[in-house]
DRENDO-638070 format. One line per 3 residues: number of its first residue (from 1); their letters; for each residue x, y, z of C-alpha. Coordinates in pm, 1 decimal. Example, Ala and Ser with C-alpha at 12.3 -4.5 7.8 and 13.67 -1.06 7.14 Angstrom:
<kolkes>
1 = AS = 1230.0:-450.0:780.0 | 1367.0:-106.0:714.0
</kolkes>
This chain:
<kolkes>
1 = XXX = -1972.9:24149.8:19895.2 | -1944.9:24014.2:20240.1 | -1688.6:23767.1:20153.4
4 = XXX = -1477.6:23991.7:20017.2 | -1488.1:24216.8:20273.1 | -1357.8:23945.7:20483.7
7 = XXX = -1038.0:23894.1:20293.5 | -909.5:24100.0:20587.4 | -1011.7:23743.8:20735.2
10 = XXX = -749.3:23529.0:20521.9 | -356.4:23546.7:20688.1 | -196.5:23286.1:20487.8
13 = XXX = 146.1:23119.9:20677.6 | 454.5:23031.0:20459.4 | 320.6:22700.1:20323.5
16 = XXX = -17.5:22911.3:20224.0 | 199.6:23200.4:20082.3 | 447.8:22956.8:19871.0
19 = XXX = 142.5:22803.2:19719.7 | -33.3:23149.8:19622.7 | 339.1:23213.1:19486.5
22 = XXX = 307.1:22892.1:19277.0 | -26.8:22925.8:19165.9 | 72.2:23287.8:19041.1
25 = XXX = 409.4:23145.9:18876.1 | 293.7:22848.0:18713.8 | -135.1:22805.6:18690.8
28 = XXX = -132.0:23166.4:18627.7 | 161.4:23124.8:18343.8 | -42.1:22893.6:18171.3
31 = XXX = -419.0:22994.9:18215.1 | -274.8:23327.5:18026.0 | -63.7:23142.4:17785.7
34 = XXX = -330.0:22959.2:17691.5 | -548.6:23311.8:17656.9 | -295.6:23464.1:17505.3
37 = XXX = -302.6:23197.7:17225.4 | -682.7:23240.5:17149.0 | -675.2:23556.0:17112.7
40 = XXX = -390.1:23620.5:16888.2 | -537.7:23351.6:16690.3 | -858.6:23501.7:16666.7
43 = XXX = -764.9:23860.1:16677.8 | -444.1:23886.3:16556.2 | -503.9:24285.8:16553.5
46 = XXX = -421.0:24285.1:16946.4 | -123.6:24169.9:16925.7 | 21.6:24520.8:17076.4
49 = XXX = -232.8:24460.2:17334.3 | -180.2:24131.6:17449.0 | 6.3:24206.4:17733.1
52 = XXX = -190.1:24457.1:17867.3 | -469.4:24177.2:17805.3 | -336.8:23903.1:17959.1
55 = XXX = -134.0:24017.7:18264.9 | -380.0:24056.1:18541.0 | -512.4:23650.8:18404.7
58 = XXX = -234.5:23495.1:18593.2 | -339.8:23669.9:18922.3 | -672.5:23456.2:18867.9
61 = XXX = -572.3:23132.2:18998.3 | -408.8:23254.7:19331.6 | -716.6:23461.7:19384.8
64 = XXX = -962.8:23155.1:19319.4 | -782.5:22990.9:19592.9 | -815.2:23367.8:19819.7
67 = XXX = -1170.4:23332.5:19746.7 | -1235.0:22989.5:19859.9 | -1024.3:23058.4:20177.6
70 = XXX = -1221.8:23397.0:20261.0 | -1529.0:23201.3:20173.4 | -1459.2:22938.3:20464.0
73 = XXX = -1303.5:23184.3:20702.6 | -1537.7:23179.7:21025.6 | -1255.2:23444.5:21193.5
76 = XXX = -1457.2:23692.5:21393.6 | -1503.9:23996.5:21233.0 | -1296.8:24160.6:21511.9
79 = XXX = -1006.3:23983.6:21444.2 | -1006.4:24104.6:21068.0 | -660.2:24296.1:20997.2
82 = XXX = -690.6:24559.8:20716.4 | -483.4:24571.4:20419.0 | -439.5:24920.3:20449.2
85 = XXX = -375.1:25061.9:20794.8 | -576.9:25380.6:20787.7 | -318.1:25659.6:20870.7
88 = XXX = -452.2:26057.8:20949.9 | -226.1:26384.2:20981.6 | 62.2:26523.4:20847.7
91 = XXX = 275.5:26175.3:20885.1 | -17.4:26064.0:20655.9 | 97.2:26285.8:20336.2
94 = XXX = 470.8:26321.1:20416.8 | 574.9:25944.0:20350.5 | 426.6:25991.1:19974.6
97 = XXX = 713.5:26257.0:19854.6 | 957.2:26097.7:20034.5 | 935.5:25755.8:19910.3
100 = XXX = 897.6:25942.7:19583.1 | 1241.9:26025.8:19646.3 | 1378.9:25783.2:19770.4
103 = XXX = 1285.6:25532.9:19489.8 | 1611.8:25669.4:19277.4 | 1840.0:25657.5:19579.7
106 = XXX = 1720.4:25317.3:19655.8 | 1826.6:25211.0:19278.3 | 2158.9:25401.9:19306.7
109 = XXX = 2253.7:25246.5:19628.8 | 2163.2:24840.8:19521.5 | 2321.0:24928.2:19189.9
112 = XXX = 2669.7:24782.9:19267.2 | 2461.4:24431.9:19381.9 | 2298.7:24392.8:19014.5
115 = XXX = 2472.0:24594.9:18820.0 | 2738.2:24305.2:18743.3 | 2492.4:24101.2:18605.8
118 = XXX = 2413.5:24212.5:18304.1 | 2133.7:24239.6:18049.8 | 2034.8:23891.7:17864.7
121 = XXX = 1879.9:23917.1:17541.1 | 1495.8:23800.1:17627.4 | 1514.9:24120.7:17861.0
124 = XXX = 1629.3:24345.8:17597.4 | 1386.5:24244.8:17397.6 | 1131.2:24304.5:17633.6
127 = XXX = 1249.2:24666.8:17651.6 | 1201.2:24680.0:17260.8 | 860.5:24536.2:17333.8
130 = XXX = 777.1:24850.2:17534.6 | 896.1:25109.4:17325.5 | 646.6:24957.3:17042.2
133 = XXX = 335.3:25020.9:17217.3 | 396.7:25271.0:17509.7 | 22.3:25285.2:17632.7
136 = XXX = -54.5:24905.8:17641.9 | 329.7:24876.7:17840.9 | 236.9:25196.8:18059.4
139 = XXX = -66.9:25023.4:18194.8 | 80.6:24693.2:18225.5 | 405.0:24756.2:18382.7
142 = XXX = 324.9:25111.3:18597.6 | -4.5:25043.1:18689.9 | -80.9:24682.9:18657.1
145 = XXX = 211.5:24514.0:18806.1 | 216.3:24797.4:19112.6 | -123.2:24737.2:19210.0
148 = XXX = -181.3:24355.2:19166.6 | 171.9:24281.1:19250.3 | 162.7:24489.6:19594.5
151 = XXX = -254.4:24315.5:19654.9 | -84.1:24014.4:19654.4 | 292.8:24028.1:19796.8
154 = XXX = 204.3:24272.6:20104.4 | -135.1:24341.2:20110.2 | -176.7:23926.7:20123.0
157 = XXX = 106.2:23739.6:20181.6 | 325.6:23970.4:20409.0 | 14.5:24100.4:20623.0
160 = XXX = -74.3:23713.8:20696.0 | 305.6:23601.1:20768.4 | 356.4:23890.1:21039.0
163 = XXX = 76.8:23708.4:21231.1 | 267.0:23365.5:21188.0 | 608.3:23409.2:21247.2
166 = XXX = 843.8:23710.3:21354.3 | 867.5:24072.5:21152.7 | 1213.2:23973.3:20962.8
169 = XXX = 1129.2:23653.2:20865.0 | 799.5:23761.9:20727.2 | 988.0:24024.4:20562.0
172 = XXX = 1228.3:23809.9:20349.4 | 1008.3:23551.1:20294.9 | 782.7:23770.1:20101.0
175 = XXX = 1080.8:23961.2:19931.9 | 1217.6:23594.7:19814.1 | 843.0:23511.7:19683.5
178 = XXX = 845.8:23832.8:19510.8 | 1163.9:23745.0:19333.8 | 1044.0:23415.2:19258.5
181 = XXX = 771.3:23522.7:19106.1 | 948.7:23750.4:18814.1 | 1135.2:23396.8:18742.7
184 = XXX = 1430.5:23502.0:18634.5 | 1758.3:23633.8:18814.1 | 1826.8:23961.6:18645.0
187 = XXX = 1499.8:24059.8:18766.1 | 1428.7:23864.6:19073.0 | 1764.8:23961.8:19247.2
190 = XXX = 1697.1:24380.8:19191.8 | 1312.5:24207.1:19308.2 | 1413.3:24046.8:19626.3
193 = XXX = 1645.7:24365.4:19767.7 | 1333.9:24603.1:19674.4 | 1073.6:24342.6:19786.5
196 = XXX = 1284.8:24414.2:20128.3 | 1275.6:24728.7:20129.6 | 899.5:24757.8:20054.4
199 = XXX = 799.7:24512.0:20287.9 | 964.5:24663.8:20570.8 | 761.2:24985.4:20470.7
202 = XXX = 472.6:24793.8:20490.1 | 501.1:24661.2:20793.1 | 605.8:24954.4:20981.1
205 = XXX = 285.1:25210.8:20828.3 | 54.4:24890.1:20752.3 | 43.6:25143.4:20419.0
208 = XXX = -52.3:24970.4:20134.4 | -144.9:25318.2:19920.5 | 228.9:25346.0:20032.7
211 = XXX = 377.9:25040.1:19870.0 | 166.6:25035.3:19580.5 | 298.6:25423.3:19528.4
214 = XXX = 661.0:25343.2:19534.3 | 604.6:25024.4:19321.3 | 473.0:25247.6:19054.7
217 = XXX = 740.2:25515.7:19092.9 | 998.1:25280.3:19062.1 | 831.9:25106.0:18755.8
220 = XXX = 701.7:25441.6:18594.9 | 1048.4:25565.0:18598.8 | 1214.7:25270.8:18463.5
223 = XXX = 988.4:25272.0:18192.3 | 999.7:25649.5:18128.1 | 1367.3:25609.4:18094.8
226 = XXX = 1327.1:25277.1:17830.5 | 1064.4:25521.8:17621.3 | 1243.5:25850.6:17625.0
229 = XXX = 1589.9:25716.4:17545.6 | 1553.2:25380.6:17363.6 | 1961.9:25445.3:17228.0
232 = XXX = 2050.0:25434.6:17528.0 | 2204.7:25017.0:17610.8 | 1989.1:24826.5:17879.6
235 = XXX = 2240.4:24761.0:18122.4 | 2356.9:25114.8:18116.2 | 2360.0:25183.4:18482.3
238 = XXX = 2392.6:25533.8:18725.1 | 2802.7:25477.4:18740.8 | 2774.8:25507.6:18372.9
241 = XXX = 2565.5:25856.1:18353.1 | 2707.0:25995.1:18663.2 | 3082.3:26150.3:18594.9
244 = XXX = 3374.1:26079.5:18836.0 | 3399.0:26186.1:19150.2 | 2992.4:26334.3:19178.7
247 = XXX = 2919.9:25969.1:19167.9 | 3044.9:25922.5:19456.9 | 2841.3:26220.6:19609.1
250 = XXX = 2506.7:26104.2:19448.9 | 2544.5:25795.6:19648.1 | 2666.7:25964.4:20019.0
253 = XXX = 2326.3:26172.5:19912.5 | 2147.2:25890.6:19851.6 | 2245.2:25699.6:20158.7
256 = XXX = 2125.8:26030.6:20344.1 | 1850.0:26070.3:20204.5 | 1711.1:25668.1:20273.1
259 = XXX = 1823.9:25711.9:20669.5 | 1615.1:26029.5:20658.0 | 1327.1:25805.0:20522.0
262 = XXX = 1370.3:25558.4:20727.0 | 1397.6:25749.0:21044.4 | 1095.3:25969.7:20942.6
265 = XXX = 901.4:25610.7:20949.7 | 1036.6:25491.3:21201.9 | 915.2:25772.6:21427.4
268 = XXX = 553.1:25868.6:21285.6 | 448.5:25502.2:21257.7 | 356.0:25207.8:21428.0
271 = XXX = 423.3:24840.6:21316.4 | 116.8:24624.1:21236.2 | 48.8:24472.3:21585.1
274 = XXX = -6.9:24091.9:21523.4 | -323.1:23931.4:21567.1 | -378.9:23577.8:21760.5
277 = XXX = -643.3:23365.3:21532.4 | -841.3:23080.4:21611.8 | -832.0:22783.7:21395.9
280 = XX = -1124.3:22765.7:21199.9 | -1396.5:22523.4:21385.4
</kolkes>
């Protein structure tokens, strides 16, 4: 219990954060492919399950290495940085409905930067995937991915590269590893611009509940939308729902809305004061 109490302890710097990133990516890819494989072969029933199964597997390797970090960590316990800054009042409560908010003005305003792209097949069928077993999906992609996802790309990686290098270069680095890490560009690109915009949250509230809240908005919703209409095509996009001219005004309203958010941050909270750490003896 002690050692994981001092994962507060472990700050990784960019070459430490790229390898959690390929540890995640590729040992993580293949400890669950190979999972995945036993399992269907031996219970070929839980085959709708199998995602929801084998997900949080390839988050085991980067946290092996976590572990045996934490475990040689001799920081002093008063140097430990929490993964969630502990936040108390009304500025406490009030970020929660706004990011709630500002998750579908954040999609309508990037929209132009992905929209172009496209939907390739493998994604499409993903989407079908989904709509065949909506509470495996549900778990996996609302409540696994948010949680795990945020753990490891802010609560980790982020929090430990604000104490190694300055705020906007921590910021994109960890928005490019969380791009990486979905592997492919017509998700990594939407990824990256969110990862941005998350991890600039994070570092200004030191909120993880925060992150991990917006992650799962932005997730449920997408997947609400993929469930409720599954007619509707994949790359169908808020230019294509919205008519004419109140386009236009969803997106001044949605540009409003995200200065309001990000003024409202800006200030009720402080940024995560770096940390200067001793090499381990």
């Amino acid at each position: 219990m002690q050692d994981l109490k001092k994962i507060r302890g472990y700050l990784p710097d960019l070459g430490e954060s790229w390898i959690l990133i390929i540890l995640l990516t590729i040992g993580g890819s293949i400890f669950a492919g190979v999972v995945n494989f036993l399992i269907l072969l031996s219970f070929p029933s839980t085959r709708g399950w199998i995602e929801l199964i084998t997900y949080p597997l390839i988050f085991i390797p980067p946290a092996i290495l976590i572990y045996k970090s934490v475990k040689r960590s001799t920081i002093a316990t008063d140097l430990y940085q929490p993964l969630d800054k502990k936040s108390k009042g009304r500025k406490a409560y009030l970020i929660f409905p706004l990011l709630f908010i500002s998750v579908i003005s954040i999609n309508l305003v990037t929209e132009p930067l992905t929209h172009w792209m496209g939907t390739p097949d493998f994604i499409k069928e993903f989407l079908n995937q989904i709509s065949s077993n909506k509470i495996s999906s549900f778990i996996a992609v609302a409540i696994f991915a948010p949680v795990l996802e945020e753990i490891l790309c802010r609560g980790i990686i982020l929090r430990g590269l604000l104490h190694h290098t300055v705020p906007y270069k921590a910021i994109f680095w960890s928005a490019l590893m969380f791009g990486v890490m979905h592997l492919n560009p017509w998700q990594a690109i939407p990824a990256f611009i969110l990862g941005l915009f998350m991890g600039w949250i994070y570092y200004k509230s030191g909120s993880l509940y925060a992150v991990i809240f917006f992650h799962f908005v932005n997730n449920g919703i997408s997947y609400l939308v993929t469930v409720l209409y599954p007619n509707l095509p994949p790359d169908t996009g808020f230019i294509d729902l919205i008519p004419g001219i109140s386009y236009y005004a969803a997106y001044a309203a949605s540009l409003a809305i995200i200065y309001f958010l990000i003024k409202f941050i800006n200030e009720n909270y402080d940024s995560i004061i770096p940390i200067k750490i001793q090499p381990d003896s």
